[in-house]
C-alpha positions in Angstrom: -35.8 -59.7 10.1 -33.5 -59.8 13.3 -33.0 -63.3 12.5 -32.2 -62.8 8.8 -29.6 -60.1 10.2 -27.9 -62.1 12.4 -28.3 -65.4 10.4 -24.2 -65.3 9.3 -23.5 -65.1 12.5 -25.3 -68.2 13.2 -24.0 -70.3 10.2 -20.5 -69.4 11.8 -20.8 -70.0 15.1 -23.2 -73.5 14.5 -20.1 -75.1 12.9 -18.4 -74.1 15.7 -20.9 -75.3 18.5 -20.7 -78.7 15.8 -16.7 -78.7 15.9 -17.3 -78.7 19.5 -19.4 -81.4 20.2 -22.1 -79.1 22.1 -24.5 -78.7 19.4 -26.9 -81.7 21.3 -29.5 -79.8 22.7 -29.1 -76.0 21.2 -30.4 -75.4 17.2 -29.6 -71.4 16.8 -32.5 -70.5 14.7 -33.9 -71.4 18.5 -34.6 -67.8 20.9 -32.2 -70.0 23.1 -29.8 -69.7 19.9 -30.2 -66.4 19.1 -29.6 -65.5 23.2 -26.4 -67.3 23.4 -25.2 -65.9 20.0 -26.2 -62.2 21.5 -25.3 -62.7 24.8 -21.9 -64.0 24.4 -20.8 -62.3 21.3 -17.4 -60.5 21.8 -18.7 -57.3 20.0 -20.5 -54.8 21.0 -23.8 -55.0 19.9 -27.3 -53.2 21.0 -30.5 -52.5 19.0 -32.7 -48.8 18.8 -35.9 -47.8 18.0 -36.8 -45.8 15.4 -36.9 -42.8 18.5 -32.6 -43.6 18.7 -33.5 -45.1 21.9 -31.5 -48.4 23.2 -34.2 -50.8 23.7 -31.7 -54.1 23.8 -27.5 -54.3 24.4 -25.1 -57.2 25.1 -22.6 -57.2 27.8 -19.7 -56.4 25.4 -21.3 -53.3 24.4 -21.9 -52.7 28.0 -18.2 -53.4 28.9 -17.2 -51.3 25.6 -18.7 -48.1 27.0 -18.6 -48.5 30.7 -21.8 -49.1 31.7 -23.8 -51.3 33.9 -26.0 -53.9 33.1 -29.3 -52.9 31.9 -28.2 -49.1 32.7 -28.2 -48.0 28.9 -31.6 -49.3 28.4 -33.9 -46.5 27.1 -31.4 -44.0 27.3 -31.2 -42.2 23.3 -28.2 -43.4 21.2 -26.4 -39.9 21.2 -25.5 -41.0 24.8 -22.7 -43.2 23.3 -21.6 -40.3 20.9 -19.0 -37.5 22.0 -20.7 -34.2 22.9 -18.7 -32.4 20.0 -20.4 -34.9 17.4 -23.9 -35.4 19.2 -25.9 -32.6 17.5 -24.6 -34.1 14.0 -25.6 -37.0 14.6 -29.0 -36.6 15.8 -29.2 -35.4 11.8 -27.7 -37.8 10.9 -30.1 -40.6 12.9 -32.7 -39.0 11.2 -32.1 -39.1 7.3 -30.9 -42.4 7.7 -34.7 -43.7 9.2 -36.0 -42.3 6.1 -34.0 -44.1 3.9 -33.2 -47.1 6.0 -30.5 -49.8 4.9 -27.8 -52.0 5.5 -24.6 -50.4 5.6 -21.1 -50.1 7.1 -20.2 -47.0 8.9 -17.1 -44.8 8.7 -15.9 -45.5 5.2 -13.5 -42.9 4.4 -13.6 -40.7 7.9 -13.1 -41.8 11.9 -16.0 -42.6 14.4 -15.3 -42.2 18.0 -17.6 -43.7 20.7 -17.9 -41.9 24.2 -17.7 -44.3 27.7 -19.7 -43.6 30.6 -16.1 -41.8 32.5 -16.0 -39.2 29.4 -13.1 -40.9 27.1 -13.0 -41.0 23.6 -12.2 -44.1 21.7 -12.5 -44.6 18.2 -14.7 -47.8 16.6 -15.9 -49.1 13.3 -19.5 -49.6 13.3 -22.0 -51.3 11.0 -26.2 -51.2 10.5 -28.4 -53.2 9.8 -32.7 -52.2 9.8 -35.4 -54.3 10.4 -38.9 -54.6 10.9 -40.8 -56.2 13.9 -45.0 -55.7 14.2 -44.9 -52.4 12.1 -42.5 -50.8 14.1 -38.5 -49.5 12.3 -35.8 -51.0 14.7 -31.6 -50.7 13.4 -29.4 -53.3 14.8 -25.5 -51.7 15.4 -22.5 -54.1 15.5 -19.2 -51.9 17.3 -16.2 -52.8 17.6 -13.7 -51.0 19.2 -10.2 -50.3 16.9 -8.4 -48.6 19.7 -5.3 -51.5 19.5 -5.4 -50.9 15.3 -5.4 -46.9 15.3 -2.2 -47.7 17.4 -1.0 -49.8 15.1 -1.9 -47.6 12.3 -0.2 -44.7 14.0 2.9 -46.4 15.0 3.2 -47.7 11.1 2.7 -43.9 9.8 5.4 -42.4 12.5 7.5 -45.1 11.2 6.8 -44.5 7.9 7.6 -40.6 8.4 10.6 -41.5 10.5 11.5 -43.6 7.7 10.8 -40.8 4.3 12.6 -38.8 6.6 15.3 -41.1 7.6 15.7 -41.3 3.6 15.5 -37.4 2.8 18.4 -37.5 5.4 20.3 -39.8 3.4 19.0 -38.5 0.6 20.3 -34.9 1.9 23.8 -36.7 3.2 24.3 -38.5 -0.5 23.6 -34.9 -2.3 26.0 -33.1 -0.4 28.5 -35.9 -0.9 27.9 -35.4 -4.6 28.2 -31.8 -4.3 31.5 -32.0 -2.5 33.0 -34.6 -5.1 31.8 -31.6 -7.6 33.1 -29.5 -5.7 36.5 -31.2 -5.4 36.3 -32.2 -9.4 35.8 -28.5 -9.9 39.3 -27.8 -7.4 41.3 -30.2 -9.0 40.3 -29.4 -13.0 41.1 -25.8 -11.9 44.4 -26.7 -10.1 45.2 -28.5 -13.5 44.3 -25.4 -15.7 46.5 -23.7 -13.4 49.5 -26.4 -13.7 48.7 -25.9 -17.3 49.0 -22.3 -17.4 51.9 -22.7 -15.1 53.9 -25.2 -17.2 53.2 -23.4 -20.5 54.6 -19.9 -18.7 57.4 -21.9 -17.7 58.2 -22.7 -21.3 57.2 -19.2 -22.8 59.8 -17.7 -20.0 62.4 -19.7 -20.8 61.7 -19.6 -24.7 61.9 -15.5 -24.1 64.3 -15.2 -21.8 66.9 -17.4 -23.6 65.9 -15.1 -27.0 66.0 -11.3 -25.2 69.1 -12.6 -22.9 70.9 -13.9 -25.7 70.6 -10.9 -28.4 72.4 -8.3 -26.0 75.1 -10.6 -24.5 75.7 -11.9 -27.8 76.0 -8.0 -29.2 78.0 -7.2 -26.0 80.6 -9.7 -26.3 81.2 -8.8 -29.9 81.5 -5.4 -29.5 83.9 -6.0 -26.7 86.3 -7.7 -29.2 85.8 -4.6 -31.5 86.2 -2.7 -28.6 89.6 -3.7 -27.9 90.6 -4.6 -31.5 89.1 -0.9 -32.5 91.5 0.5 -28.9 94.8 -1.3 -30.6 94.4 0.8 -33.8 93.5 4.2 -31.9 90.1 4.4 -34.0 88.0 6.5 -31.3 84.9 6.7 -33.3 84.8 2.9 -33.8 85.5 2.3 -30.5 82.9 4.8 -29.1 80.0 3.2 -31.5 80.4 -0.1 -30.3 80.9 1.2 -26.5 77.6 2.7 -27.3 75.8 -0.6 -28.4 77.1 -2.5 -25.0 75.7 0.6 -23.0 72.4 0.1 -25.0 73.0 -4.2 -24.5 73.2 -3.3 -21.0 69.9 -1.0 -21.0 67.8 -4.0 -22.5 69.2 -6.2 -19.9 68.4 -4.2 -16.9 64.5 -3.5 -18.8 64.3 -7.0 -18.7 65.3 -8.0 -15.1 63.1 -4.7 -14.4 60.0 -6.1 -15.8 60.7 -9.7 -13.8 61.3 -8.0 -11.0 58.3 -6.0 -11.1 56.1 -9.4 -11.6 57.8 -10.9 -8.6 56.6 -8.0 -6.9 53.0 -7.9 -7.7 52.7 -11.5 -7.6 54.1 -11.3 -3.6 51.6 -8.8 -3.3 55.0 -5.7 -2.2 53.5 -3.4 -4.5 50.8 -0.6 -3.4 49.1 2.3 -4.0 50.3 5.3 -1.9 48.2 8.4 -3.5 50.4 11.7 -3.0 50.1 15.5 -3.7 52.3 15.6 -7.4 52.2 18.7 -9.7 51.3 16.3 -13.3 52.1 18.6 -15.9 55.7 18.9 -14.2 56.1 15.1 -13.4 54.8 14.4 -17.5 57.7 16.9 -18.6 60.6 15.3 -16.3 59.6 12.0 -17.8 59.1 12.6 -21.2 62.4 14.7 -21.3 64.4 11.6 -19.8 62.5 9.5 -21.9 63.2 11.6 -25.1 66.9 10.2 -25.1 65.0 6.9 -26.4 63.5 8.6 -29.2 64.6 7.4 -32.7 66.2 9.4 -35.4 63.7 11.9 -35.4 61.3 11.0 -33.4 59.4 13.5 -31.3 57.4 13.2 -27.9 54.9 15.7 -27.6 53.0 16.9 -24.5 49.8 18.8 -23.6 47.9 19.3 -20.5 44.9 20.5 -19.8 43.2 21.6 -16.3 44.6 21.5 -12.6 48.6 20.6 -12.7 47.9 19.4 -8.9 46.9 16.0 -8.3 46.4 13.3 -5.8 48.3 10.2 -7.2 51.0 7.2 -6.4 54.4 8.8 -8.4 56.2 5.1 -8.6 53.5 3.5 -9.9 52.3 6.2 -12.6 55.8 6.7 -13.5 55.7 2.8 -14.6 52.5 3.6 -16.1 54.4 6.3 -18.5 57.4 4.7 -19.0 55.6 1.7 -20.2 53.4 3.5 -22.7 55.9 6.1 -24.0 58.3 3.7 -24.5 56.5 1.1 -26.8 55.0 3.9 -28.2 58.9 5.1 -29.2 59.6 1.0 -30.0 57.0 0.4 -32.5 56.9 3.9 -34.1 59.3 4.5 -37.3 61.8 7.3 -37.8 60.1 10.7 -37.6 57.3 9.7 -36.2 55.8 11.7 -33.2 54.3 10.3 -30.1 51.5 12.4 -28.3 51.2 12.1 -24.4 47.8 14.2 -23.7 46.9 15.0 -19.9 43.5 16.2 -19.0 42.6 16.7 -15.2 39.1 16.6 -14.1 37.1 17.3 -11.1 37.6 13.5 -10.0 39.7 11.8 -12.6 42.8 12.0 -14.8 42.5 10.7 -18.2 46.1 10.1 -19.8 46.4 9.3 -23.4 49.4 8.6 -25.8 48.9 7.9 -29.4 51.7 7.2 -31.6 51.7 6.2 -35.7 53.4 2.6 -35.2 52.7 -0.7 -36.9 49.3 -1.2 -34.8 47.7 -4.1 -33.5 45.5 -6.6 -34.9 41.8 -6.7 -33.7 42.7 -10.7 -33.0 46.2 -9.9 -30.6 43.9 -6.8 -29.1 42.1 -9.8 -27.0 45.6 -11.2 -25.6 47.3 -7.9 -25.3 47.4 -8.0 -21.6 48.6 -11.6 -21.3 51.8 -12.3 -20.0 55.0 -12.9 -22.4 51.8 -12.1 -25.4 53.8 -10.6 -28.4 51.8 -9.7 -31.4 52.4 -11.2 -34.1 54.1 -7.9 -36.0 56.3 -7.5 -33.0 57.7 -10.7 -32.9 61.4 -9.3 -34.5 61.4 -6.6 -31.9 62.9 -6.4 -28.8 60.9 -7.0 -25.9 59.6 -9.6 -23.4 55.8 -9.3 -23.7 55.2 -8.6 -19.9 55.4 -4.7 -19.8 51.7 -4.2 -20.8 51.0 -7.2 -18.2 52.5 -4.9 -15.6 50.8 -2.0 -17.0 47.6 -3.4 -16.1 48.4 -4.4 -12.7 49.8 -1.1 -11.9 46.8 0.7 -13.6 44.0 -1.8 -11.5 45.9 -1.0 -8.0 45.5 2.7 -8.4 41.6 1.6 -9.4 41.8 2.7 -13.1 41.0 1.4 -16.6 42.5 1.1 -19.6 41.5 1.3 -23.1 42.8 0.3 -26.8 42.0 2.3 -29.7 44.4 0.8 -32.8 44.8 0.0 -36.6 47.2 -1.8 -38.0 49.8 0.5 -39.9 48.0 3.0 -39.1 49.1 4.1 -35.2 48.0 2.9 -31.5 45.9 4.8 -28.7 45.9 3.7 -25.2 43.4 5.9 -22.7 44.4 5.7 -19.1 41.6 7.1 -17.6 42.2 7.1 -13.1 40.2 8.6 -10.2 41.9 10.6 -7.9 
């Protein structure tokens, strides 16, 4: 059976003693065959008895493991096998000479062999059992893979070093992308904006051409009628037209007023500065000065209810008042009355004026607030669609909200509701 093991490694190295020319006096089925072949093959290779003990070992296994000739002989198997592993394998040893066969060890794990100095150093190994007078003997071919592990090791750091060298550039190409997003983003954005910009450019000078134009226009003519109305001694005339350039001249300076005001806010100059103020007195001041507005007819009304003391920025809620009561006067008709209603809370003032004007449509409601935005049942009076812009700015800085109750032809409510 030994012979039948081997018996490859005869065909093998038989054309290689023939290649050689040294084949004269040597057959390897001969013992002197089989000796050479054992002797001088380049791995390791030893024999055990069915007890696991070495009876037979070639040099190479002896230089594999460190040992001296002839010392291994006798000496059980597990002393080759790692101290960690040894118990295992005794089991191991011993299912395998019930069921003995030829096989190839190490398929699908790692196999370490142990030299005679204590080292570790993995091998691929390989069985094969056979018979000889009645008695179970297992031949073991080693090799030791130490130079290939290496090899396999190096290949898998460089294979890490590589997926990672990738995921690096993987990492470096997505932020790249990200940043171009990014940019894309910045520069549609900048566009919108040049959009926006352009298209306030033209809706300024489309407005400011139309409000500027209707009061000089009435100013200069009644500055001819003026004089012409002066040359006849007609004082009533004379004081009616005087009165439309004062009014001319009123528009004018609302609209440099609201311009101004945007400049303002838009440099950032305007700020809330909170101060003691007695409300119902500061509401009556204003809506008296503001009842000179009033149409024929037309009536502001006022109520207030809770504290008169409050804790709020005068400039900027006298803006807030002036703007309401004043488009509330604009778009209401003759006789109509305007309500300005106060109510002071523990930690808020809520300020609401209601008038009975033309309304608002529920589809102008969502541009309301938009710069030089005119509904489209205002468009015939005066005004240039920022007030209610500023509004809104003034009413955010002092932390408030706004809301917009309205029907059209039926009357407007605007709730001002601020913490103080």
């Amino acid at each position: 059976m030994f012979l039948k093991v081997v018996s490859f490694y005869f065909y093998f190295i038989k054309i290689y003693y023939i290649a050689m020319n040294v084949t004269q006096n040597i057959t390897m089925e001969s013992k002197e065959g089989i000796d050479a072949l054992f002797l001088h093959a380049t791995e390791g290779i030893l024999v055990v008895n069915h007890r696991g003990e070495i009876i037979r070992i070639n040099p190479s296994a002896e230089v594999l493991f460190g040992y001296d000739n002839n010392e291994l002989l006798g000496k059980r198997i597990e002393v080759l096998v790692p101290k960690r592993l040894a118990a295992d394998h005794t089991d191991h040893r011993t299912k395998y000479g019930q069921n003995p066969h030829a096989r190839a060890m190490g398929a699908g794990m790692e196999l370490f062999g142990l030299k005679k100095d204590g080292s570790e150093f993995p091998v691929e190994l390989s069985l094969s059992p056979y018979k000889s007078k009645g008695e179970q003997f297992v031949i073991a071919f080693i090799i030791d893979i130490t130079i290939r592990k290496q090899a396999e090791g190096k290949l898998k750091n460089y294979s890490k070093e590589l997926e990672q060298q990738v995921k690096n550039r993987t990492l470096i190409l997505e932020e790249a992308i990200d940043e171009l997003e990014k940019t894309k983003k910045d520069l549609n954005q900048a566009l919108e904006k040049e959009k926006d910009l352009n298209e306030l450019k033209s809706r300024f000078v489309s407005m400011a051409s139309h409000e500027f134009r209707t009061p000089l226009t009435t100013i200069m003519s009644s500055l001819s009628l003026v004089t012409k109305y002066g040359e006849r001694d007609d004082k009533p005339n004379q004081a009616k037209h005087v009165s439309k350039i004062k009014t001319s001249i009123n528009n004018l300076t609302d609209i440099l007023n609201d311009f101004l005001s945007v400049s303002k806010l838009e440099e950032g100059k305007v700020e809330n500065q909170p101060e003691a103020i007695n409300l119902k007195l500061f509401t009556e001041d204003i809506i008296s000065d503001m009842q000179q507005m009033a149409n024929n007819g037309q009536q502001i009304v006022q109520t207030h209810v809770g504290n008169e003391q409050v804790f709020l920025d005068k400039k900027l809620l006298k803006n807030v008042y002036f703007n309401l009561i004043s488009n509330a006067v604009k778009f209401s008709p003759e006789g109509g009355i305007v309500e300005v209603n106060v109510i002071v809370e523990t930690n808020l003032v809520k300020i609401v004026v209601k008038d009975s004007g033309i309304g608002i449509s529920e589809e102008d409601q969502k541009h309301l607030f938009e710069r030089f935005f005119r509904g489209r049942n205002a468009i015939n009076i005066q005004g240039t669609g920022l007030g209610l812009n500023i509004l809104a700015k003034y009413i955010e800085l002092m932390n408030g909200t706004i809301e917009l109750e309205s029907v059209e032809n039926k009357g407007t409510t605007f709730t001002i509701i601020m913490p103080q």
